[in-house]
C-alpha atoms as one frame of an Amber mdcrd trajectory, in Angstrom:
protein
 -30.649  54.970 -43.044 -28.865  53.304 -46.407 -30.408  51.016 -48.349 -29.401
  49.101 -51.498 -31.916  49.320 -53.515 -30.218  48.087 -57.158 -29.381  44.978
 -58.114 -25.787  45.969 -59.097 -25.680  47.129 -55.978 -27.155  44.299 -54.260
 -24.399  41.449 -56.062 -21.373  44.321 -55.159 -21.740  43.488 -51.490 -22.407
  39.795 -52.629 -18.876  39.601 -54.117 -17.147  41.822 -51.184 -18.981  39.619
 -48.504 -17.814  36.083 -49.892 -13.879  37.732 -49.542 -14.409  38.577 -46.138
 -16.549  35.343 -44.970 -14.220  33.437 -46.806 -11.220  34.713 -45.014 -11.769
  35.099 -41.773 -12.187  30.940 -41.204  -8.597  30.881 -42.611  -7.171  33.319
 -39.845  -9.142  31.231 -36.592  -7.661  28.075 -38.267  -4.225  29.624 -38.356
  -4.394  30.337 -34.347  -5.918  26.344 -33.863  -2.737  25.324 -35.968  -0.275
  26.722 -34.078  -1.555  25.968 -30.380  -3.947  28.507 -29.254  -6.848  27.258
 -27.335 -10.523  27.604 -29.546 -12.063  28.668 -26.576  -9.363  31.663 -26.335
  -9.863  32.408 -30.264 -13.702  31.821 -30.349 -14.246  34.369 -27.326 -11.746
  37.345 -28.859 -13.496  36.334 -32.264 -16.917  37.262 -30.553 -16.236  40.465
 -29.569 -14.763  42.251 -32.739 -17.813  40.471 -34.704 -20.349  41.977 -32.515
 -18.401  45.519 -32.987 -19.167  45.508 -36.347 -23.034  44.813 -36.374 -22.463
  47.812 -33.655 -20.614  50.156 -36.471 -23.069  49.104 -38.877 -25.750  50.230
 -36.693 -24.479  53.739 -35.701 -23.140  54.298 -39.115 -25.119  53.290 -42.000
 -28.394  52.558 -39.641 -28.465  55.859 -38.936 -27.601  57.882 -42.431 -30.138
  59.970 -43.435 -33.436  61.595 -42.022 -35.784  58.825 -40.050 -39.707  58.747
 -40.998 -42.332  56.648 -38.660 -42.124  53.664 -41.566 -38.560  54.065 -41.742
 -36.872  54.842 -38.171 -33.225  55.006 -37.765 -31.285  52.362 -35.593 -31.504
  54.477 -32.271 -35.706  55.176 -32.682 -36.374  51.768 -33.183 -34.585  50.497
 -30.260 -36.932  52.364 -28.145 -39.632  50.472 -30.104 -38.633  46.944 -28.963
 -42.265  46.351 -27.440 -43.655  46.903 -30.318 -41.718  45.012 -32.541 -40.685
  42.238 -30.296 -41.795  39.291 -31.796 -39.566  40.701 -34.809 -36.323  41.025
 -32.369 -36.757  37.364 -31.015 -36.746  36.140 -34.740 -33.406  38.139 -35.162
 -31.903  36.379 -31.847 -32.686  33.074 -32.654 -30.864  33.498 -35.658 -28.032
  35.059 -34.138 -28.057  32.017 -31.751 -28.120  29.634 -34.559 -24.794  31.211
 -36.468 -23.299  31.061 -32.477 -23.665  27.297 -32.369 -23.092  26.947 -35.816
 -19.651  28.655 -35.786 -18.350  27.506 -32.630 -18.966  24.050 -33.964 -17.509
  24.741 -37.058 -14.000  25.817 -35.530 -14.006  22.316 -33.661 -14.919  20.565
 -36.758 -11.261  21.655 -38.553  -9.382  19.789 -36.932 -10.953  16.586 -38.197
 -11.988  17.213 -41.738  -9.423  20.209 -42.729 -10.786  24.392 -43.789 -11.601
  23.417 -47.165 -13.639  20.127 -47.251 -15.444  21.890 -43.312 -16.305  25.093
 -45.322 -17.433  23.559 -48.827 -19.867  20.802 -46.983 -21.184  23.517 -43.828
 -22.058  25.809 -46.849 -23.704  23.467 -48.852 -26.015  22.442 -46.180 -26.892
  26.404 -45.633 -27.743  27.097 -49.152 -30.198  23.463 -49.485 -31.511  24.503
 -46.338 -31.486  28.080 -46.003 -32.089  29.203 -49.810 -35.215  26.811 -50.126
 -36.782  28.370 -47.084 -35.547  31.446 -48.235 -36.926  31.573 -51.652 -40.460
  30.639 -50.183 -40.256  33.104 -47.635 -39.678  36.311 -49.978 -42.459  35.284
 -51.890 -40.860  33.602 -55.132 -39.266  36.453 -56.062 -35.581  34.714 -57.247
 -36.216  32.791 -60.487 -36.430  29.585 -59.689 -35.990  28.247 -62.905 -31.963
  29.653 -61.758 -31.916  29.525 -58.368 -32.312  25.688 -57.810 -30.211  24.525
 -60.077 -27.530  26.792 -58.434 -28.574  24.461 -55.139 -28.123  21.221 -57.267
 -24.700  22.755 -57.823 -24.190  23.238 -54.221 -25.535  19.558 -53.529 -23.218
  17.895 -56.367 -20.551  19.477 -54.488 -20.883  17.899 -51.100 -20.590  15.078
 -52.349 -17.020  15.883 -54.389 -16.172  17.730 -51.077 -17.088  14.217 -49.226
 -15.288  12.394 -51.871 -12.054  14.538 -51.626 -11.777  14.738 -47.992 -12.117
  10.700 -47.909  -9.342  10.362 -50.614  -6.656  12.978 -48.996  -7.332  11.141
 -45.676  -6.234   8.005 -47.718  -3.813   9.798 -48.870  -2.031  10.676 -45.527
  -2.495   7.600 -44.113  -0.538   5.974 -46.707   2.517   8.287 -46.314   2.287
   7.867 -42.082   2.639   4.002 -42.751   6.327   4.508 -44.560   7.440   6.286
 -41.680   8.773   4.084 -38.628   7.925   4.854 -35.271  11.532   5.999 -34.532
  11.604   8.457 -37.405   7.997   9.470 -36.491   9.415  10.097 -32.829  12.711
  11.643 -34.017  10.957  14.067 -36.415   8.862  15.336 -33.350  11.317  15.743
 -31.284  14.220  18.044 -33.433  11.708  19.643 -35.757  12.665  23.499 -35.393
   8.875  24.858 -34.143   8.319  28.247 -34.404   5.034  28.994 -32.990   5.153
  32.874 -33.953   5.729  31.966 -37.503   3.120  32.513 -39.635   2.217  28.936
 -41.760   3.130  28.963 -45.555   2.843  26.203 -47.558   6.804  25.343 -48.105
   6.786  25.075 -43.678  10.947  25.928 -44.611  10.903  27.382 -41.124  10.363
  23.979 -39.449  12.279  21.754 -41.635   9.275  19.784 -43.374   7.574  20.422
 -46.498   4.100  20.261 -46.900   2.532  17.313 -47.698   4.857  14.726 -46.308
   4.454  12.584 -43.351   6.880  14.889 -41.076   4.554  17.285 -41.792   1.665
  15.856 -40.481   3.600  14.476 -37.245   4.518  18.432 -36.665   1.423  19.547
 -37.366  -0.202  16.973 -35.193   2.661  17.746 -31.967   1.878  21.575 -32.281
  -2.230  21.990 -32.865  -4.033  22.652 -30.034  -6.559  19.970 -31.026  -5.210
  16.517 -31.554  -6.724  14.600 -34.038  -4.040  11.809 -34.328  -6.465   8.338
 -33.646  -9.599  10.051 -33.735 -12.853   8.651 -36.078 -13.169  10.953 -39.140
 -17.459  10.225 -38.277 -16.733  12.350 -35.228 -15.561  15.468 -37.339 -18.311
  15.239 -39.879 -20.642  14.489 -37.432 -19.787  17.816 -36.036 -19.377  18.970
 -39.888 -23.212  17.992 -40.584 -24.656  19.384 -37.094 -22.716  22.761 -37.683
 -24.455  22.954 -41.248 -27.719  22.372 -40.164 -27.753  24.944 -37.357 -26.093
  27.479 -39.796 -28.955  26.843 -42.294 -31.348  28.668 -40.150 -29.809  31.954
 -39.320 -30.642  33.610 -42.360 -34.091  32.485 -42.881 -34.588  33.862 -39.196
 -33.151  36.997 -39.946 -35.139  36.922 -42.669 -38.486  36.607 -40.607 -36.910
  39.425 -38.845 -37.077  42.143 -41.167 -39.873  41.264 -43.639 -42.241  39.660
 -41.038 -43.967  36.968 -43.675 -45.809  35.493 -40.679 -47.467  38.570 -39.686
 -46.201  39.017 -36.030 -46.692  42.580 -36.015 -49.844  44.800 -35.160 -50.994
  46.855 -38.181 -48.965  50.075 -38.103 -45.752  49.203 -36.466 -43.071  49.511
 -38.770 -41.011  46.018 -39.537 -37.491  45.787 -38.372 -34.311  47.886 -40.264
 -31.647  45.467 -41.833 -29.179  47.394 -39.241 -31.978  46.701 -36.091 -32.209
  43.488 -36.695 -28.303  42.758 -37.681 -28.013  44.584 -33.950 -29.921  41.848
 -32.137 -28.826  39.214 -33.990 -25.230  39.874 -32.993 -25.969  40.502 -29.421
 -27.700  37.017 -29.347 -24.428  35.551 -30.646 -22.041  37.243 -28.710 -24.057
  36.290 -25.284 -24.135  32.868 -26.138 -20.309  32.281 -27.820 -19.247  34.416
 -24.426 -21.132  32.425 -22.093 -20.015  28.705 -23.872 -16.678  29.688 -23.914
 -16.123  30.779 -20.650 -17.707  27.663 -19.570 -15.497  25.212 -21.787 -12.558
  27.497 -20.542 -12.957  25.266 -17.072 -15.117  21.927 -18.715 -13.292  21.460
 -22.044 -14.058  19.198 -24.751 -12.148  16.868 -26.769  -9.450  16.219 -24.122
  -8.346  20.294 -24.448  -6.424  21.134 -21.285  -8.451  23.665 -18.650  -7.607
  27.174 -18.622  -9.077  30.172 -16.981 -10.599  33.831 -17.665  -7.125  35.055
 -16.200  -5.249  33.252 -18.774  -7.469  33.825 -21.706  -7.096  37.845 -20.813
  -3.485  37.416 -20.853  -3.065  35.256 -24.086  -1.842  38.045 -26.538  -0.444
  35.161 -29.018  -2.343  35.912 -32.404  -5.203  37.962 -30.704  -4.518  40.400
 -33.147  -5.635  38.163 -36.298  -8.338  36.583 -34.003  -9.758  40.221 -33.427
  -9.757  40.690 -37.472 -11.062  37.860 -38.533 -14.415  38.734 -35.760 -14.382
  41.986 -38.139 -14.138  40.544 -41.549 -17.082  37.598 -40.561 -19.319  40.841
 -38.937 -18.699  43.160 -42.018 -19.688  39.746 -44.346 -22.671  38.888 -42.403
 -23.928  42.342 -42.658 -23.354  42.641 -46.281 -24.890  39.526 -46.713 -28.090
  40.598 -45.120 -27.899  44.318 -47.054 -28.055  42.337 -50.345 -30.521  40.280
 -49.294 -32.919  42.983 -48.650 -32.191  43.834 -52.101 -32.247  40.921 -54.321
 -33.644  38.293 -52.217 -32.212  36.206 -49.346 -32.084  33.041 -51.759 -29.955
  34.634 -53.613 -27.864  36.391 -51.187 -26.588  33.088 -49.708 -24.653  32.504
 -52.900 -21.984  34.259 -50.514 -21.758  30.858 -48.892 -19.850  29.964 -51.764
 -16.949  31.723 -49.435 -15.047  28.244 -49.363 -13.619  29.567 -52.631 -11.505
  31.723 -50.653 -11.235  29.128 -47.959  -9.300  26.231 -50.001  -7.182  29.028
 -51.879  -5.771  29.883 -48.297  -6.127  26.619 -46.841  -3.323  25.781 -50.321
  -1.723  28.772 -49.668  -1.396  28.953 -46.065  -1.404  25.299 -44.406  -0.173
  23.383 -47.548  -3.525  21.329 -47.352  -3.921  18.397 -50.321   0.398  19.209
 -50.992   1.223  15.790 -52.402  -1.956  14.022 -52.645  -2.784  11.549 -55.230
  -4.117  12.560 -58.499  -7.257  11.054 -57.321  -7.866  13.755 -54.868  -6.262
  16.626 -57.111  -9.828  15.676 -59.921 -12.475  15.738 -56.921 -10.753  18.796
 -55.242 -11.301  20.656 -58.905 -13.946  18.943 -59.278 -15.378  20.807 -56.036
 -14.337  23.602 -56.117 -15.764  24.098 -60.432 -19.427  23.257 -59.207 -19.233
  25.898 -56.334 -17.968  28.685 -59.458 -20.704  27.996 -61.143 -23.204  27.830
 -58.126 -22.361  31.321 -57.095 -22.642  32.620 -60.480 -25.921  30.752 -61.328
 -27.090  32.359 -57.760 -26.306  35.529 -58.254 -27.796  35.030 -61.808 -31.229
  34.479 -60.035 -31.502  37.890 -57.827 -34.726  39.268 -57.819 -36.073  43.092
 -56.770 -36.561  42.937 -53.079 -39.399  45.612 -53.585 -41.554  42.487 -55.315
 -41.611  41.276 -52.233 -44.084  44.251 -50.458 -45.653  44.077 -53.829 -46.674
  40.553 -53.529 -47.232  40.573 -50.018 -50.167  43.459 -50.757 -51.603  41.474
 -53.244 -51.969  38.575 -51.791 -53.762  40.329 -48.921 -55.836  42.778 -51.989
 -59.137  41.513 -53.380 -57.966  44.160 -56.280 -55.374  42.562 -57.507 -56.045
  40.190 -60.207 -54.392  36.376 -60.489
């Protein structure tokens, strides 16, 4: 199988896995924008992201010529009793990123791509890259790696900060408009649901940023958040991050086994083996919710059906890629953490970089807010370019981490 063994290598995927993780949130907010159920979005998005831990498997899991400490994907399936307690590690984290996810896409509604992204991802790095950094054995200077997390941490609070002030900020323009312009502009705004969103909205007669924006926006998404407490969507903000934390310090667990799980001999679990399980675990569980909130939905979503989800074409085709792009991030992800560290490797959750730019770009998000907003937005989005940098900055060799491990465990090795 392929490993990536240099550190060039390692921050390579790094860079190529914060594009795609910090596109494909942009595409599944494009569908939830322009009407389509989450339910129908979150179940297509399932499938294409379990494909690629499947094509990373068969492909790069399987390069090269297998030896009993390194087996390729398909011989260490058949070693699953073996190595169990290292597979349920790697579906508990898949089950983690499930939750974590599908409570993200709810979550946009309320609080907007950029300001969900920046404060979800902040949580994971606290979280995750402290557990992480302890877990591979202090490899990752921390001398660089935690002030990277104070980065992330000063940064939730701008993100915080921003989200309150743009929220301010649209309020104030819904109160000049009058509830018969407010109905009027509903009612004759030219709605093209095929479009795809820009931030001018030409096509439906409103530019971004003003109040007949919003009003549009609000008639057309399939969640309405017109009314609603902001608490509720960072409540769901702040539970998604949490959950999210974990997944990589599980996977983690997975394929280094710092807990000693395993019986002397077996060999510990491939990046590819382990990205395998870890995807089946979230594609049963996103399959399963889904088809249950098809029938029971939440937040007042109209009930649909397994018939009508099969037959909802309507943006499947960007649903299906952005499954790809967050499967083909994960798994670069956990490739360069094997590398240079986990800690480090979560410096691709600085992916809300490419969030806001399409959230800007796309949906017209912060168009016309006060200047107020405009300082904590840069503000924001400044600390996360340096956190990713000073993250990167703080890679280690993932072979310290056997090398510490045996002399911990070594009476010859010397303090």
């Amino acid at each position: 199988m392929y490993l990536v063994e240099s550190k060039e290598g390692a921050i390579a995927c790094m860079v190529l896995s914060l594009f795609f993780l910090g596109t494909f949130p942009a595409l599944l907010t494009l569908q939830e924008r322009r009407g389509r159920l989450p339910q129908h979005t979150f179940l297509d998005y399932s499938i294409t992201n379990y494909l690629a831990a499947v094509i990373f498997a068969l492909t790069l899991g399987q390069f090269g010529n297998s030896s009993p400490d390194t087996p390729n994907f398909i011989q260490q399936l058949s070693q699953v009793r073996d190595n169990w307690p290292s597979v349920m590690f790697a579906l508990a984290g898949g089950v983690a990123l499930s939750i974590g996810n599908l409570s993200s896409q709810y979550a946009w509604p309320f609080v907007g791509l950029s300001v969900t992204e920046v404060l979800v991802c902040s949580i994971i790095v606290v979280i995750g890259s402290t557990l992480n950094y302890f877990l591979d054995g202090k490899i990752n200077r921390a001398e660089i790696l935690f002030p990277g997390v104070a980065c992330f941490v000063i940064a939730v609070f701008l993100g915080c900060a921003a989200h309150l002030s743009n929220s301010a900020d649209n309020e104030a323009k819904l109160e000049h408009l009058s509830a018969d312009s407010e109905k009027e502009a509903v009612e004759t705004s030219p709605i093209l649901s095929h479009d795809v969103e820009s931030a001018d909205c030409s096509s439906r007669g409103a530019e971004a940023g003003t109040a007949d924006f919003l009003i549009q926006l609000e008639s057309r998404r399939s969640i309405k958040v017109s009314g609603r407490s902001t608490l509720i969507g960072l409540f769901i903000t702040f539970f998604a991050g949490v959950s999210l934390s974990l997944f990589s310090p599980a996977f983690n667990l997975a394929t280094n086994d710092q807990w000693h799980t395993l019986k002397d001999g077996i060999p510990r679990l491939s990046v590819y083996t382990s990205f395998f399980y870890f995807s089946t675990s979230f594609f049963v569980l996103a399959f399963v919710l889904n088809v249950v909130f098809l029938y029971r939905p939440m937040l007042n979503l109209p009930k649909t059906s397994f018939k009508a989800y099969l037959n909802d074409w309507n943006g499947r085709g960007w649903t299906f890629l952005a499954g790809f792009l967050c499967g083909f991030g994960n798994g670069l992800q956990f490739m360069s953490g094997q590398a240079a560290g986990y800690a480090a490797a979560d410096s691709v959750e600085a992916f809300p970089l490419i969030s806001t730019f399409w959230g800007i770009v796309l949906f017209g998000e912060y168009c016309r807010s006060s200047r107020k907003t405009y300082v904590l937005l840069v503000g924001m989005l400044f600390m996360f370019t340096v956190a990713v940098v000073v993250l990167m900055a703080s890679s280690g060799n993932g072979h310290e981490r056997g090398v510490r491990k045996s002399c911990q465990t070594s009476p010859l090795c010397a303090d």
